[in-house]
N, C-alpha and C positions, 0 to 999 in steps of 0.2 A: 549301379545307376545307369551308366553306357549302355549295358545290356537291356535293359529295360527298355530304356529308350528305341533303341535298333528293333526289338522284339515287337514293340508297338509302335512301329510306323515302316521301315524298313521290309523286314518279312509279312507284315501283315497284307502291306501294298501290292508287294512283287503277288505272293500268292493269290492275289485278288484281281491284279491287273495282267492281261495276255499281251499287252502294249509295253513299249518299252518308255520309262518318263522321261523327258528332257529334263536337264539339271537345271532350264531356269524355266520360267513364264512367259517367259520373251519367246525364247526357241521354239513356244507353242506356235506362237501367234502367226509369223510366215508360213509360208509355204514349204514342209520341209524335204520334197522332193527334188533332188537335183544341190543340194548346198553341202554336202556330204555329210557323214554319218557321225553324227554327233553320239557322245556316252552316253548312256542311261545314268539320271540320278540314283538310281540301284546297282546299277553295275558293281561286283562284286560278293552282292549277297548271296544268298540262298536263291535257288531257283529251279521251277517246277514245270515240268513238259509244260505245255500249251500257251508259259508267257513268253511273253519279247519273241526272242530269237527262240521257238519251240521247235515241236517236235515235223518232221520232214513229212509229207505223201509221197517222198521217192522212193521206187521199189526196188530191189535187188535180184536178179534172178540170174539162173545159170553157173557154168561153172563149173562143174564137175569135173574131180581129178581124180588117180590112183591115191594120192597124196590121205585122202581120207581127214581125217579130224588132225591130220600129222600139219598143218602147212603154218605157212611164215608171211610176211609182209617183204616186200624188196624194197634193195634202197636205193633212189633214183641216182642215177649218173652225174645229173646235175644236183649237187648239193646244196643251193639255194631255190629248188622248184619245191613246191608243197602241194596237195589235194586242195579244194577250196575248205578256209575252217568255216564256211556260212554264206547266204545265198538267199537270195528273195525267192517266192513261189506263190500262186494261185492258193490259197487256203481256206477263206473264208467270206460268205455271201453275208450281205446289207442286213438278212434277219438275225442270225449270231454275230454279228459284228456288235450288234444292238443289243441282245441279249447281252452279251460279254459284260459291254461296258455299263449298262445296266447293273447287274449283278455286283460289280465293284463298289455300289454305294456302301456306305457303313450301315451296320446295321443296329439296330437297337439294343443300348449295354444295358443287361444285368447290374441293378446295384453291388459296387463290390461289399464284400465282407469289410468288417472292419474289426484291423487289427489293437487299434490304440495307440498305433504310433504315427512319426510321422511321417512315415512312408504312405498313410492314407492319404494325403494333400498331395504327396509328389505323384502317387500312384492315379490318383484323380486327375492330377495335372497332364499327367504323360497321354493319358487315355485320351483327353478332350481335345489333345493337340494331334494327336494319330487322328483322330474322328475327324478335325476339321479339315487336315492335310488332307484325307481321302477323300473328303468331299469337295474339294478345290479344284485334285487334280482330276476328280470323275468330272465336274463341271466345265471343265476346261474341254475334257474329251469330247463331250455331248455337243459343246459348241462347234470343236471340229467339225466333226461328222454331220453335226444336222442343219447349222447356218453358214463356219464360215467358209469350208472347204467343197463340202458336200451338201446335199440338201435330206433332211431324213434319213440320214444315212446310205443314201444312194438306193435307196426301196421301190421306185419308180422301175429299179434295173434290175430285181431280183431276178434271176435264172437267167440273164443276159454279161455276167461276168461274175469277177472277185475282187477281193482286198487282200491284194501282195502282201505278204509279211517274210521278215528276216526268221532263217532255221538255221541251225547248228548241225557241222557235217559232226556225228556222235561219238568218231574218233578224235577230233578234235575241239569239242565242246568246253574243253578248260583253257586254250587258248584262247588267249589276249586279244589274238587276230578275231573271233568269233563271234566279240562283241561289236564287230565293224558293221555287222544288219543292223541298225538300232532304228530304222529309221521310222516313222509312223507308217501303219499299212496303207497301201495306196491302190487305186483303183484299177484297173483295165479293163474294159468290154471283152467280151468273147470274140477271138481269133484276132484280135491284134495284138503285136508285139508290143513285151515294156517296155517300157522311157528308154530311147538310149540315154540320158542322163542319169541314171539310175545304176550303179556298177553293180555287179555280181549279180543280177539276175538269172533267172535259172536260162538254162540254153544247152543243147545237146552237147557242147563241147564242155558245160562245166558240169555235166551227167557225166562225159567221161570220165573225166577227172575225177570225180568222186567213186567211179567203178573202179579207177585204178588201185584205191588200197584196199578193195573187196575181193581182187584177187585170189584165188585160193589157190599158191604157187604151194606145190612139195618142197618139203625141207628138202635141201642140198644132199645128196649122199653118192660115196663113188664105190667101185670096184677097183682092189688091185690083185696083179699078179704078178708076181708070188705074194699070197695072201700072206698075212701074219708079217713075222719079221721078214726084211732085207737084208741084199748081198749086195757090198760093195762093186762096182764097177759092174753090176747084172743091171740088164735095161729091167725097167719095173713099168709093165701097162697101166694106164690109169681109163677108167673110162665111165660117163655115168649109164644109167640103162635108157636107153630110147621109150622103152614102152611104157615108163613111169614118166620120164619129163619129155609132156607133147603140150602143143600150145593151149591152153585154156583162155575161157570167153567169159567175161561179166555182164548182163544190159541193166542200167539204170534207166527207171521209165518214171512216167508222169501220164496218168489220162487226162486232165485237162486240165490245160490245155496241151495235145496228143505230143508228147516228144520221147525217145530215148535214142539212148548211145550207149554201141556195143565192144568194151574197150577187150581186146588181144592181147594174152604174153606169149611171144614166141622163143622159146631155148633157142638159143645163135653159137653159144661160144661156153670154152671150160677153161680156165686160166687156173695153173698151178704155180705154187709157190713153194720152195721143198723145205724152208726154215733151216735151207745153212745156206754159204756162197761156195761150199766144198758141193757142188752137186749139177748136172746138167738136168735140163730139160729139154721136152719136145713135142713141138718144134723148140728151136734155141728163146721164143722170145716165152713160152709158157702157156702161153694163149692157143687152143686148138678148138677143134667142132666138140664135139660131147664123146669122142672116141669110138675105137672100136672095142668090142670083147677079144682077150687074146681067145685064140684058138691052140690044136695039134697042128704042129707040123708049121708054126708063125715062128718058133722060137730065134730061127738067126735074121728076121727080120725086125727094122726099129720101130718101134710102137708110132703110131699117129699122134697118140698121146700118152706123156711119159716122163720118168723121171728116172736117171740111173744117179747113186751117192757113189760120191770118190772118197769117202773116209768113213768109218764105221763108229758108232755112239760109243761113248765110253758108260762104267758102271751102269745106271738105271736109267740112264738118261735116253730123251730120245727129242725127233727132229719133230718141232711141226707143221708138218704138209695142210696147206690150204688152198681148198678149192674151192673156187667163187664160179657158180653160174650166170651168166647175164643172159637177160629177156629183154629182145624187140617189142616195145608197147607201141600197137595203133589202134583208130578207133571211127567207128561208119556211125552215122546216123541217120535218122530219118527223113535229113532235110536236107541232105548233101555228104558227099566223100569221106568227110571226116579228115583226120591227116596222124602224124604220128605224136606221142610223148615220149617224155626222158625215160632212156633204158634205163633198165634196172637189176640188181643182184643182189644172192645170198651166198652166205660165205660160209662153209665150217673148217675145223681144222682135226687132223687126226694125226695122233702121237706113231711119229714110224719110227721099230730099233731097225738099226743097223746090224750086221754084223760081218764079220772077215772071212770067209772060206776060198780056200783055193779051189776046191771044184766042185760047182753045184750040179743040179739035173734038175729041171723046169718041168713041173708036172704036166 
C-alpha cells in the first residue's frame, strides 16, 4: 500500500518536476531567496538528471598524465575540507523555465482496468490524490513565476539572463550536503553577479574546488635499491620517477556566464614509513623530495631518500614500507590570482623481506 502511494505521488512528481518542492505551502509563498535552503518534500526519492539539484554545464578539461587510465583521487591534508557537494549556476531561460513547468501538469488517466477487488477504490483513490497534489503544486509554481515573484516568467528578458538552479558536484550526488541547493531557481540578468545572499553559487574558486577531485594524480609507485629482498644494516635507495610524477592541471569552465578555474597538483615531498621501529630512515624524519635513482659508483654514499632495516623478517613475514606522496594544490582564474587549497596525498604500501648476510655487493 506505502508503495503505491510513493509510486504515485512521490516518483511521479520528482520525474515530472526539475524544481525542487518546498515541504509546505507556506515555504512557497515568500521570497525564497536568501532564508536558506530549505529540503525538498521529495528529498530522498528517486531522482533523474534535469530535476532539483540536476545535471551541471561545467566542463572539465585538461590534465593529462603518464599515469594513463592508472590514477587515484588524493586525500586532502585537512580532513574536514570537502569539494562543494552542489552549487547554483546559470541554466535555464524564461521560455524552458515555462515549458518545464508547464509539462508537469497531470496528464489525462486512462481508465484503470478493473481487477474486482478492492484495490480498485484504494487504487482510484491513490491516483486522484497524486493528480490533485500535481496539480497544486504545478499551480503554485506558475503563480511563482508569472505573478508573485516574476511576471510571465520573466519573458520580457528572454536572451538577457537565466534562472539559477541548484546541481550536484556527481561525485558527491548521494550526500546529504548535496541537497543543500534546494532552493527555487532564481533570476540574474546577464553579467551581473549572484545574490550575495545566496550561498554556494558558482564562482571561479568553487570551479576550483570542484577540479580538485578531477585531478588525474598517478597512483603512487617507488623504486628500490637493491630491488627484491633486503639486507640488514644495507642503506636501501627509495625514490619515485620524476618523469611520471610532474604537476598536472584540471580547468573547470562555464560559458555564460564566462568563468573557469585552473586548479594544480604539484609533487613536493615522499615520506616513508618502514612498518617496524627496528629501522632508520632518511632523512631521520622520513619525509624527503621524491629522490634520486641510485646510480654506479653512489654506493658509500647515504641515499637522499632511504631506509636501512636493523633486524631481519623472520619466516614469511615481511615489513610494510609506505610511501605517501603529497601535492601542493593551487589554483588561477579568470578573474583574479586565485590562491592555494588543502595539500593532498596518496599512499601505498609494499611488503619488504629482510634478510641477514654478512657481505653483500650492490649491483
Amino acid at each position: 500500500m506505502h508503495e503505491l502511494i510513493r509510486r504515485g505521488t512521490t516518483v511521479g512528481l520528482t520525474a515530472a518536476l526539475f524544481l525542487t518542492v518546498p515541504q509546505t505551502a507556506q515555504a512557497l509563498d515568500p521570497d525564497p531567496v536568501g532564508k536558506g535552503a530549505g529540503q525538498g518534500a521529495f528529498s530522498g526519492s528517486e531522482e533523474k538528471p534535469g530535476i532539483s539539484a540536476g545535471v551541471s554545464r561545467v566542463r572539465i578539461t585538461g590534465g593529462s598524465s603518464k599515469g594513463g587510465g592508472n590514477t587515484v583521487q588524493l586525500t586532502p591534508a585537512n580532513p574536514g575540507w570537502k569539494a562543494p557537494a552542489c552549487w547554483y549556476e546559470p541554466k535555464t531561460s524564461p521560455k524552458e523555465l515555462k515549458e518545464k513547468i508547464e509539462s508537469a501538469k497531470p496528464k489525462k488517466r486512462k481508465p484503470a482496468k478493473k481487477t474486482g477487488t478492492i484495490f480498485d477504490d484504494l487504487n482510484e483513490t491513490h491516483n486522484n490524490l497524486a493528480d490533485g497534489l500535481s496539480k497544486q503544486v504545478v499551480r503554485l509554481y506558475e503563480d511563482y513565476y508569472q505573478t508573485d515573484k516574476y511576471k510571465n516568467y520573466n519573458m520580457a528578458k528572454q536572451g538577457k539572463g537565466m534562472f539559477w538552479e541548484g546541481v550536484k558536484n556527481p561525485r558527491r550526488k548521494d550526500d546529504p550536503e548535496a541537497d543543500k541547493c534546494s532552493r527555487h531557481a532564481y533570476w540574474v540578468d546577464e553579467g551581473d553577479p549572484a545574490p550575495k545572499n545566496v550561498p554556494l553559487a558558482v564562482s571561479p574558486k568553487v570551479l576550483a574546488e570542484y577540479a580538485y577531485e578531477e585531478l588525474p594524480i598517478p597512483r603512487t609507485e617507488i623504486s628500490l635499491n637493491p630491488e627484491g629482498k633486503q639486507t640488514v644494516n644495507l642503506d636501501t635507495w627509495v625514490w619515485a620517477d620524476k618523469g611520471k610524477f610532474k604537476p598536472v592541471s584540471v580547468t573547470a569552465s562555464l560559458d555564460n556566464p564566462a568563468m573557469s578555474a585552473t586548479t594544480t597538483a604539484k609533487p613536493v615531498s615522499l615520506t616513508l614509513e618502514p612498518g617496524t621501529d627496528e629501522a632508520r630512515t632518511f632523512p631521520a624524519s622520513g619525509k624527503c623530495k621524491l629522490g634520486e635513482p641510485y646510480s654506479a659508483g653512489r654506493k658509500d654514499e647515504t641515499p637522499p631518500c632511504g631506509v636501512r632495516y636493523l633486524r631481519a623478517t623472520s619466516g614469511n613475514g615481511a615489513y610494510p614500507l609506505k610511501a605517501t606522496l603529497t601535492w601542493e594544490i593551487s589554483w588561477t582564474s579568470t578573474d583574479g590570482p586565485g590562491g592555494d587549497l588543502p595539500a593532498g596525498s596518496f599512499s601505498t604500501t609494499h611488503d619488504v623481506t629482510v634478510r641477514e648476510i654478512q657481505s653483500v655487493v650492490r649491483d
